[in-house]
C-alpha positions as CSV (number, residue, x, y, z in Angstrom):
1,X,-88.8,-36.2,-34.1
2,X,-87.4,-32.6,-34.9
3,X,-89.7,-30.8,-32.9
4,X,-88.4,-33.4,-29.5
5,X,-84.6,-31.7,-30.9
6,X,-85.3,-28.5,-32.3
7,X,-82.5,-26.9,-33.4
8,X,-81.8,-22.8,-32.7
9,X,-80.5,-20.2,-34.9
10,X,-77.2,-19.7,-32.9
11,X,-77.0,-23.6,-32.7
12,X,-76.9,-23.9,-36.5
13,X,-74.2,-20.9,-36.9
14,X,-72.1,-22.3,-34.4
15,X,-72.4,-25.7,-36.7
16,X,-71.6,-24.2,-39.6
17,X,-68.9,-22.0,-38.2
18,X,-66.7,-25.1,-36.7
19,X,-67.9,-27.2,-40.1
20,X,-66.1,-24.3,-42.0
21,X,-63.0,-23.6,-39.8
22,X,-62.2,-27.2,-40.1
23,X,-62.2,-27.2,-43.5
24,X,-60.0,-24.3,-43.4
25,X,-57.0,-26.4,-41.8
26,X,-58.2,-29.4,-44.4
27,X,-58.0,-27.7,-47.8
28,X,-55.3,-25.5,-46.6
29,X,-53.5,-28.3,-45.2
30,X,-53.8,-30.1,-48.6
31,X,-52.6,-27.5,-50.5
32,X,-49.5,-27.3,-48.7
33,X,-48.7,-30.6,-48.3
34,X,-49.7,-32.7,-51.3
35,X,-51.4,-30.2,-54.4
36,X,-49.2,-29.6,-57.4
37,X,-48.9,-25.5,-58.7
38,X,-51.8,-26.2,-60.9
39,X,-54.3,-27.1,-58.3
40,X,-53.3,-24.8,-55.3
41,X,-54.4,-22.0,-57.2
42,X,-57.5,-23.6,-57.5
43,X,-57.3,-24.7,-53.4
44,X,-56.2,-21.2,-52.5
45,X,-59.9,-19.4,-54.5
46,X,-61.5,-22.4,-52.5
47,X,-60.3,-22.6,-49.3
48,X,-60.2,-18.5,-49.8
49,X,-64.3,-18.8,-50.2
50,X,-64.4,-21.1,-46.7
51,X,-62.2,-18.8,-44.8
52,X,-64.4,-15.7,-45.7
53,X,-67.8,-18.0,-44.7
54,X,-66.1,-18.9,-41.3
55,X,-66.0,-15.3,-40.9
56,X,-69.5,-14.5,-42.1
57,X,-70.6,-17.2,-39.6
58,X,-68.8,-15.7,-36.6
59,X,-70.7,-12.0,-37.6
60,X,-73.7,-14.0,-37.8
61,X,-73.4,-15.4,-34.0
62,X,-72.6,-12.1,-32.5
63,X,-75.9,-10.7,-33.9
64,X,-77.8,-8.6,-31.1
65,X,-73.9,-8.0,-29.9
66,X,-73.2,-5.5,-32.6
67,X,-74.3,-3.5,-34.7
68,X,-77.0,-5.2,-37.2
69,X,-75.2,-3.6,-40.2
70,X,-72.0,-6.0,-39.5
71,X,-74.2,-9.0,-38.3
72,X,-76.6,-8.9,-41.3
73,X,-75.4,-6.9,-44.2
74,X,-71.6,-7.7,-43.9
75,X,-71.8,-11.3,-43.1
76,X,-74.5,-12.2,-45.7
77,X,-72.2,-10.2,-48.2
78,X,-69.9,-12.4,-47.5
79,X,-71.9,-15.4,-47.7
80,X,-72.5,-14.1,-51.2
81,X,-68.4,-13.3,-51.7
82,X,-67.6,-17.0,-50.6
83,X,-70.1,-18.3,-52.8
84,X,-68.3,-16.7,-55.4
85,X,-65.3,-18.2,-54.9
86,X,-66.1,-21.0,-54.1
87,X,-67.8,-21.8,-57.9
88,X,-64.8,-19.8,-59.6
89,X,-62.4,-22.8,-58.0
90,X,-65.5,-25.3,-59.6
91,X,-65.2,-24.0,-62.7
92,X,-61.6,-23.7,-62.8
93,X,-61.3,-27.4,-62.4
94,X,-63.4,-28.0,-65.7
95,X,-61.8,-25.0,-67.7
96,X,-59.0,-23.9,-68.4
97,X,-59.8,-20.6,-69.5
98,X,-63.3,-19.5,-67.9
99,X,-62.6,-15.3,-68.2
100,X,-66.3,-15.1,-69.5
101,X,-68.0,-17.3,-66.6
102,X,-65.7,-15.8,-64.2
103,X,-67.5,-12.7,-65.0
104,X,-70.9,-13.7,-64.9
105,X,-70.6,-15.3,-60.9
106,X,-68.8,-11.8,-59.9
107,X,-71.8,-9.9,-61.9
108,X,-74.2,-12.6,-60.1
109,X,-72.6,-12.1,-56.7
110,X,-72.3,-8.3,-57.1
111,X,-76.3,-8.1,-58.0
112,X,-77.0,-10.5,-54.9
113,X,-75.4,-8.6,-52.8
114,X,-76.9,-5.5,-54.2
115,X,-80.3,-6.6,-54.2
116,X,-80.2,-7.8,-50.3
117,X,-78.6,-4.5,-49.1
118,X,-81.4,-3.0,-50.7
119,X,-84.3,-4.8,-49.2
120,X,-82.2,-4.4,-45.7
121,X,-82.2,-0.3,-46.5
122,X,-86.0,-0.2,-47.1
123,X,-87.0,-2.6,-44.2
124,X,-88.3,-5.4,-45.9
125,X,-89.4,-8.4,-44.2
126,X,-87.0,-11.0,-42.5
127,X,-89.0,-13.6,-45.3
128,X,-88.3,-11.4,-48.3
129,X,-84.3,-11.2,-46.6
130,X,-84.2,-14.9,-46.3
131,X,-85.9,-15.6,-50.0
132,X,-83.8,-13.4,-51.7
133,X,-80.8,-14.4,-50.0
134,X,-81.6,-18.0,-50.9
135,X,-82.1,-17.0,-54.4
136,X,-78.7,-15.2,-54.4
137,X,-77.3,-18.5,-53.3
138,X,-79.2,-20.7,-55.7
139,X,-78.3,-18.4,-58.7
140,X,-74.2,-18.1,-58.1
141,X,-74.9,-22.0,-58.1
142,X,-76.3,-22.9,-60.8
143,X,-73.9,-21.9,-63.8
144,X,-71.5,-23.8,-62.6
145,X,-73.6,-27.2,-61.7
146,X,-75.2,-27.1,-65.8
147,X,-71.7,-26.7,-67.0
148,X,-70.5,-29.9,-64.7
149,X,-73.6,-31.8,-66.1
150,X,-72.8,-30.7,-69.8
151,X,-69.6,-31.5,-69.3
152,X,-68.2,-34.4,-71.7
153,X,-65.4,-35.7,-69.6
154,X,-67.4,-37.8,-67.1
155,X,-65.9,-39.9,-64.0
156,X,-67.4,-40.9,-60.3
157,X,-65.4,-38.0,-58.9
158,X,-67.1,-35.8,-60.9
159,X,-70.8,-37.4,-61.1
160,X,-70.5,-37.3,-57.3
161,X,-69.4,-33.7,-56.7
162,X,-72.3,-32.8,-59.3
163,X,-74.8,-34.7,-57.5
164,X,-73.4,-33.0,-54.4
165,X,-74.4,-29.7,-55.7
166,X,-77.5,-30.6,-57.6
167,X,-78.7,-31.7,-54.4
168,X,-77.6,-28.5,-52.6
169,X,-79.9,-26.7,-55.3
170,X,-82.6,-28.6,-54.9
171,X,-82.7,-28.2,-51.5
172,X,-82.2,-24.6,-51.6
173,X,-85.0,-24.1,-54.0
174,X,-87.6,-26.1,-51.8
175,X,-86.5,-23.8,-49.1
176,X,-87.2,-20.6,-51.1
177,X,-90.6,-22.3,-52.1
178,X,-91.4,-23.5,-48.5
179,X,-90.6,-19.7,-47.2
180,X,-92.5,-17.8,-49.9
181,X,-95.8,-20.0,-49.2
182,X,-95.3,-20.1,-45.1
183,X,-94.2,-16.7,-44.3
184,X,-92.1,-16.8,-41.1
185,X,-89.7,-13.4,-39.8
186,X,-87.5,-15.4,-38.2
187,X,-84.1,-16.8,-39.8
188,X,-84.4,-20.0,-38.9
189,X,-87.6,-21.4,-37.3
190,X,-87.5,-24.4,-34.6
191,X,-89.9,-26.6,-36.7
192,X,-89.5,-29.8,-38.3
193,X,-88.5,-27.8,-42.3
194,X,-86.2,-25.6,-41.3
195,X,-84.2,-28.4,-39.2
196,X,-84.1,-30.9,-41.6
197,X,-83.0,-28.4,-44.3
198,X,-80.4,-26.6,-41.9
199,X,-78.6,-30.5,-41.0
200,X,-79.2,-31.4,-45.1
201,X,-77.5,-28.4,-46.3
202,X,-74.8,-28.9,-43.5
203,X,-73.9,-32.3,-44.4
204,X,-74.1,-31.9,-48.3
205,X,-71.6,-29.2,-48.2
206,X,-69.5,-31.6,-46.2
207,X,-69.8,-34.2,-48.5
208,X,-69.3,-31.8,-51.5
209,X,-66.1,-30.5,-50.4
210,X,-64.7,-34.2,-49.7
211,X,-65.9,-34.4,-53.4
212,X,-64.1,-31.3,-54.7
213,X,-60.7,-32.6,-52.8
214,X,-61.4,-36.1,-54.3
215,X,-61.8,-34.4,-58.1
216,X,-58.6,-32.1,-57.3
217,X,-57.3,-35.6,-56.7
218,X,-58.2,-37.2,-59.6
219,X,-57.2,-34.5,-62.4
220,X,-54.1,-34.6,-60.1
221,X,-53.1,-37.9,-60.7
222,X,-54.1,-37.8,-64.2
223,X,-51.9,-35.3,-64.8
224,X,-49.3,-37.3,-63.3
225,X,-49.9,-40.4,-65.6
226,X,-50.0,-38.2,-68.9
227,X,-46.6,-36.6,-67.7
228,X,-45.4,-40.4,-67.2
229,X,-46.6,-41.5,-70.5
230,X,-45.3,-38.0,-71.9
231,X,-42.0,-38.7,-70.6
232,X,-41.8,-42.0,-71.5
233,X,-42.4,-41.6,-75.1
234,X,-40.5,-38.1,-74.9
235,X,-37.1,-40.3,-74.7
236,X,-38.3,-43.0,-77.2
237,X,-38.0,-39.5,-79.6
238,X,-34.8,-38.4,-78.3
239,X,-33.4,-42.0,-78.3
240,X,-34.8,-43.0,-82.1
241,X,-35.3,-39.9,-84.0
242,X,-32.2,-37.6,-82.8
243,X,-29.9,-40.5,-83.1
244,X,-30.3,-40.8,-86.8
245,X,-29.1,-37.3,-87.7
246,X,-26.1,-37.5,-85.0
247,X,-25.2,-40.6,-86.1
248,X,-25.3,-39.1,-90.4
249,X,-23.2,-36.1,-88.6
250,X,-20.6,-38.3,-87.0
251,X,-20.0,-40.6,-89.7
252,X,-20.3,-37.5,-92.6
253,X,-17.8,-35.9,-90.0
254,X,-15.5,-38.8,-89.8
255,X,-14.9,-39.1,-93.5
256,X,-14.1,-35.9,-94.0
257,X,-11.5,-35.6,-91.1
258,X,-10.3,-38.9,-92.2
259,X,-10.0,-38.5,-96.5
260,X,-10.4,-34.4,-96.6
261,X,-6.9,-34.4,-98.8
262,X,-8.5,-37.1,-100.8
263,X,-11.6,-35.3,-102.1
264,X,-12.1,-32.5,-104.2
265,X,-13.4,-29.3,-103.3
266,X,-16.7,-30.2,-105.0
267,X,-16.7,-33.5,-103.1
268,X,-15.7,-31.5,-99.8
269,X,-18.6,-28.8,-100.3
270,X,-21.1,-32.0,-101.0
271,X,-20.5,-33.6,-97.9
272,X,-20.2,-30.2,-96.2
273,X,-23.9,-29.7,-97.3
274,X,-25.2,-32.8,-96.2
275,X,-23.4,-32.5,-92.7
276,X,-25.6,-28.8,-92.7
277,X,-28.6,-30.3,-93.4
278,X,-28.0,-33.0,-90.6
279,X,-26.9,-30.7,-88.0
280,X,-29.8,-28.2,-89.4
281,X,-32.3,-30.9,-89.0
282,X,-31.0,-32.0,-85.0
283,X,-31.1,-28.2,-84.5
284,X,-35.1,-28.0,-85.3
285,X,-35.6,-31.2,-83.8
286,X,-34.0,-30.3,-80.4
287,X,-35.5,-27.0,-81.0
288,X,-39.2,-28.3,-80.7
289,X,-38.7,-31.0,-77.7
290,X,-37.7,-27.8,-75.6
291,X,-40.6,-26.2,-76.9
292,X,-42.8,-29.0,-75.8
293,X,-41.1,-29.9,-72.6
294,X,-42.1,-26.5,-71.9
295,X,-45.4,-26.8,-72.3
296,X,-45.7,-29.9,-70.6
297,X,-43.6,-28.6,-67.4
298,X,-45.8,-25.3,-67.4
299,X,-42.6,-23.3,-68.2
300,X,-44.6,-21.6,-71.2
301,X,-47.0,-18.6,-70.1
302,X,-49.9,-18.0,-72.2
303,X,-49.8,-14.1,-73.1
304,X,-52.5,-13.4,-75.4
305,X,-52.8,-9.5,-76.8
306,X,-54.8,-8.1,-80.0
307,X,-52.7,-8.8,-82.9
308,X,-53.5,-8.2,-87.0
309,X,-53.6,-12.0,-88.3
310,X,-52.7,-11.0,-91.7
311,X,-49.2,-9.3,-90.7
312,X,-48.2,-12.7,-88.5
313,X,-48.9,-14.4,-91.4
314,X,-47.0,-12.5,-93.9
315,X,-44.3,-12.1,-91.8
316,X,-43.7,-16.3,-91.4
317,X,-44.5,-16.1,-94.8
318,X,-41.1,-14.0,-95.5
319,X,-39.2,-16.1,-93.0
320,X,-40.2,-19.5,-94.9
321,X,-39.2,-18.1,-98.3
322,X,-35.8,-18.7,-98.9
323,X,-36.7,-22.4,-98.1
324,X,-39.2,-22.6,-100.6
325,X,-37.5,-20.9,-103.2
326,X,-34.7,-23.7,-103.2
327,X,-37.5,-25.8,-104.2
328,X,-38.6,-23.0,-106.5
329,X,-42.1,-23.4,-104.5
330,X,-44.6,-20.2,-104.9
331,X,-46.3,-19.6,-101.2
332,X,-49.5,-17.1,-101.6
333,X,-51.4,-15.9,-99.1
334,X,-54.9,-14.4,-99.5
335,X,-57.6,-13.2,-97.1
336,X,-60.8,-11.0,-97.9
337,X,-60.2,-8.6,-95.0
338,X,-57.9,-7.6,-92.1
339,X,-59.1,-9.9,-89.2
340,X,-57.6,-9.4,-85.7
341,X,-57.8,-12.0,-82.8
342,X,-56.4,-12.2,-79.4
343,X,-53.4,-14.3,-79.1
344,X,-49.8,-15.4,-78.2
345,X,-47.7,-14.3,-80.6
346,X,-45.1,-16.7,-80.0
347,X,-47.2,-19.4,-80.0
348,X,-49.1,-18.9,-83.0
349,X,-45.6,-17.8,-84.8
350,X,-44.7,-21.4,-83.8
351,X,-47.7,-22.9,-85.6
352,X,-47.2,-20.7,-88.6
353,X,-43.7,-21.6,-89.1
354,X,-43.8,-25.5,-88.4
355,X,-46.8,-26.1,-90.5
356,X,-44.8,-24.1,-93.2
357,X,-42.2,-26.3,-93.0
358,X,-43.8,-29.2,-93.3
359,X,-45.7,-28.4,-96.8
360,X,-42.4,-27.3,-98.0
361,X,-40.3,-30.4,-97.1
362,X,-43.6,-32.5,-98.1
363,X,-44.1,-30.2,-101.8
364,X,-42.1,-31.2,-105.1
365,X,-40.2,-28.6,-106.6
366,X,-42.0,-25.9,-108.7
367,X,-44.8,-26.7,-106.3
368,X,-47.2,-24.3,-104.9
369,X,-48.2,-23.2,-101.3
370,X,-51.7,-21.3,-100.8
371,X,-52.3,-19.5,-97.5
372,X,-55.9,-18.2,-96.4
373,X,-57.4,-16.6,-93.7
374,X,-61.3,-16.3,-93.3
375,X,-63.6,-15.6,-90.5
376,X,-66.4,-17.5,-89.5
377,X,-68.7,-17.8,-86.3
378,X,-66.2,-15.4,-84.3
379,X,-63.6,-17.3,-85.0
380,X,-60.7,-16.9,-87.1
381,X,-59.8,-19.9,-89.6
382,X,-56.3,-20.1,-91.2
383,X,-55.4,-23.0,-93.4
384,X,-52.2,-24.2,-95.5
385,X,-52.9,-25.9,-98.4
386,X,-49.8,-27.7,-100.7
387,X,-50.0,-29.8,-103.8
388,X,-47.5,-32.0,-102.3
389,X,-46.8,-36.2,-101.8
390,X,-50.0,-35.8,-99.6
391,X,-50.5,-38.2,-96.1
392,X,-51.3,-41.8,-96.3
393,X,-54.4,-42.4,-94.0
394,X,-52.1,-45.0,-91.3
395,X,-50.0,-41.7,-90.6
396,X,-53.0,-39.0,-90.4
397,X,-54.7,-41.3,-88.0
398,X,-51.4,-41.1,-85.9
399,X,-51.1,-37.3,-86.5
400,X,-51.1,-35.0,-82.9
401,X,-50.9,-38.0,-81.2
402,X,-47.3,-38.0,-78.9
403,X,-48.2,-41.7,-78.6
404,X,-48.2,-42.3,-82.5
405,X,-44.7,-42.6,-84.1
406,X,-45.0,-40.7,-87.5
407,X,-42.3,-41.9,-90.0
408,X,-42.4,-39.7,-93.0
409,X,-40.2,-38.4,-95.5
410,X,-39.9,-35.3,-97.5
411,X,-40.1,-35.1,-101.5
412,X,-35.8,-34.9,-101.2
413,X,-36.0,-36.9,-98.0
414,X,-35.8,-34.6,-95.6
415,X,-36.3,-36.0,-91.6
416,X,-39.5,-35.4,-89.3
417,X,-40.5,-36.5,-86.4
418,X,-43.8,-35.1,-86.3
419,X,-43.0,-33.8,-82.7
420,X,-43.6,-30.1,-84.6
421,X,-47.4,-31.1,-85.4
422,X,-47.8,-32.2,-81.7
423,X,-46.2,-28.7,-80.3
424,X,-48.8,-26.9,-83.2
425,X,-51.7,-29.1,-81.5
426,X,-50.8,-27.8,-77.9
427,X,-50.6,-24.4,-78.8
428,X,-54.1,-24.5,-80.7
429,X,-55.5,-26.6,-77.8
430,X,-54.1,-23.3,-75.2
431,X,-55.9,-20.5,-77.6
432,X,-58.8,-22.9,-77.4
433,X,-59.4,-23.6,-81.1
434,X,-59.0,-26.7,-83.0
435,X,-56.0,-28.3,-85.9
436,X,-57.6,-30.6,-88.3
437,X,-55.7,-32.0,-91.1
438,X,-57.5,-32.9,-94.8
439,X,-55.6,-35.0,-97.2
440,X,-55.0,-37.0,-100.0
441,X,-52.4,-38.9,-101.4
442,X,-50.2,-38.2,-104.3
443,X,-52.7,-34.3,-104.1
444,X,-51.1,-32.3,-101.6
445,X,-52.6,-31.7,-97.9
446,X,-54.3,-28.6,-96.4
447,X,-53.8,-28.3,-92.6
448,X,-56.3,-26.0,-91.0
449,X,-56.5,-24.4,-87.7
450,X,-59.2,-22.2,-85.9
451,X,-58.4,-19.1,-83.4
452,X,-61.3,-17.5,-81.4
453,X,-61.3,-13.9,-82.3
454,X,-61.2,-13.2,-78.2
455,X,-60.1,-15.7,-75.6
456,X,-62.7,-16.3,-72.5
């Protein structure tokens, strides 16, 4: 049947140059119209990779019309380039932070398109061009389709875009086999292989990009509904847990304005003290929902820079210690050597100081505090233990979860909402370590959290 419709060279670049213009104007088009900041930066290294291939396609056609250095050596270059792209917008859909496998498809590429300007320089064979070129292709490819498989997060967006791609491998592969066992110095032959793979590979990259628009999509409206459900129990805090301090402010307020010449000056500083500690306790409260909302609204920027751990440390530690000592609570910190990491400062100052506060408001007086700071597996681990009331199991299953309302006293009944813990578990999430909490009751609690030593 293919050798009754054999299909030409110029035929199958003129193919792929209209299949890639068009879906120019789609992801474009998409990104304009409907993609949220997140994903357009992910349309824009996407649709970036498409615009450069339409390009290396119209090179390709006017081969024989200039010179062979800009119909062969630029335009498969920037087959390669595209390719590039094109996996760096894959794996940013996966990962947030991919520095490390960014590098390794811009070392792949750069080596690709090394090794096939070389073969053009010494004359090799159209067949050795067209292998290694294929095995260019096939290797900018293929870290991004394992880590898609690996993946843990499955869904059919995702299974389908995969199988897009593993099938575009696959194919590519057979090709690279097929050439380097029937030598052939053309391009693209007329017989019945090089057809069928030329309309395959055509249609699965049609297919895979209406997957990758499908998957931009999907973690699109997923977003959506976790910023709904966010929101939703974002006011259920406001509404419940800031109305209990405003409410002890108003009515400590009241009786003062109302019986101040009735009370002594003891009795006035008294209720002075407790209308502090309210209003203290709706500051930190009001503090951390704008330090989440940030987060959630992408206000917060993730600056990470080499900073000494120990110094952060010590430095929270001074800033938490006129707090302990009115609980005459001894904080120590130890650590067996200087460890450095790359990280937000702000963010992990934030950590430091709410985790803190929490085993101080949770530790009886004369209590003690013990700081530490290890390193293990490239990664550095820094945990807070307190001898303190401890966490009943029904509230640590409920712990970093926005959805789980955490109801918890301190040892001279101070407030929480646990909103602090969730802003500690974003922060961690963003440096991508991890926050674990160990803990028994009536023993005290040790809240541990890990920091890669240098973010990928």
């Amino acid at each position: 049947m293919f050798e009754l419709l054999p299909v030409d060279p110029k035929t199958i670049f003129l193919l792929y140059f209209w299949g890639n213009f068009f879906t120019c104007l789609l992801i474009f088009s998409f990104s304009f119209s409907y993609a949220n900041s997140d994903n357009k930066k992910i349309l824009k290294w996407f649709g970036l990779g498409k615009l450069i291939l339409t390009f290396a396609w119209i090179l390709a056609l006017l081969r024989n019309i200039i010179p062979d250095f800009a119909s062969i050596n630029i335009a498969n270059s920037m087959i390669f380039a595209a390719c590039c792209f094109e996996t760096i917008a894959m794996l940013s859909l996966i990962k947030t932070h991919a520095k490390r496998q960014f590098q390794i498809q811009i070392a792949i590429t750069a080596a690709s398109i090394f090794l096939f300007n070389i073969s053009t320089l010494f004359d090799a064979s159209m067949n050795t061009r067209v292998i290694i070129g294929g095995i260019g292709v096939f290797a900018i490819y293929l870290l991004p389709t394992i880590i898609y498989f690996i993946e843990k997060e499955k869904s059919f967006f995702k299974t389908f875009y995969v199988l897009c791609y593993t099938g575009f491998e696959i194919l590519i592969a057979i090709r690279i086999f097929h050439r380097y066992l029937h030598p052939q110095n053309l391009i693209i032959s007329n017989d019945a292989f090089d057809s069928f793979y030329s309309i395959c590979l055509f249609l699965l990259t049609l297919i895979g990009i209406v997957g990758f628009l499908l998957l931009v999509k999907e973690r699109q409206d997923n977003k959506i509904k976790k910023l709904l459900s966010d929101r939703n129990q974002f006011f259920s805090i406001i509404s419940h847990d800031l109305r209990g301090p405003l409410g002890s402010s108003v009515s400590l307020s009241e009786i003062l304005l109302e019986n101040i010449e009735q009370y002594s000056r003891e009795e006035i500083k008294e209720i002075s003290e407790l209308l502090h500690d309210s209003n203290k306790n709706i500051y930190k409260l009001l503090e951390n929902l704008l330090e989440w909302s940030k987060v959630q609204t992408g206000m917060i920027t993730f600056h990470p820079k080499n900073i000494l751990l120990n110094a952060l440390i010590e430095e929270n530690i001074e800033l938490s210690r006129n707090a302990a000592l009115n609980k005459n609570i001894n904080i120590t910190f130890e650590s067996a050597f200087l460890v450095e990491a790359e990280v937000d400062k702000n963010m992990i100052n934030t950590i430091l100081r709410n985790l803190l506060s929490n085993a101080i408001k949770f530790t009886d007086k004369n209590g003690e505090i013990k700081l530490k700071l290890a390193k293990t597996n490239q990664k550095a681990e820094i945990s807070i233990t307190d001898n303190g009331i401890g966490v009943p199991d029904y509230i640590k299953e409920k712990l970093f979860k926005i959805n789980g309302k955490v109801l918890q006293k301190g040892t001279e009944n101070e407030l929480g909402s646990g909103l602090g813990l969730l802003l500690c578990k974003e922060f961690v999430n963003i440096h991508k370590g991890e926050i674990s909490v160990e803990s028994q009751q009536g023993k005290g609690s040790t809240f541990r959290f890990t920091l890669p030593l240098k973010i990928d």
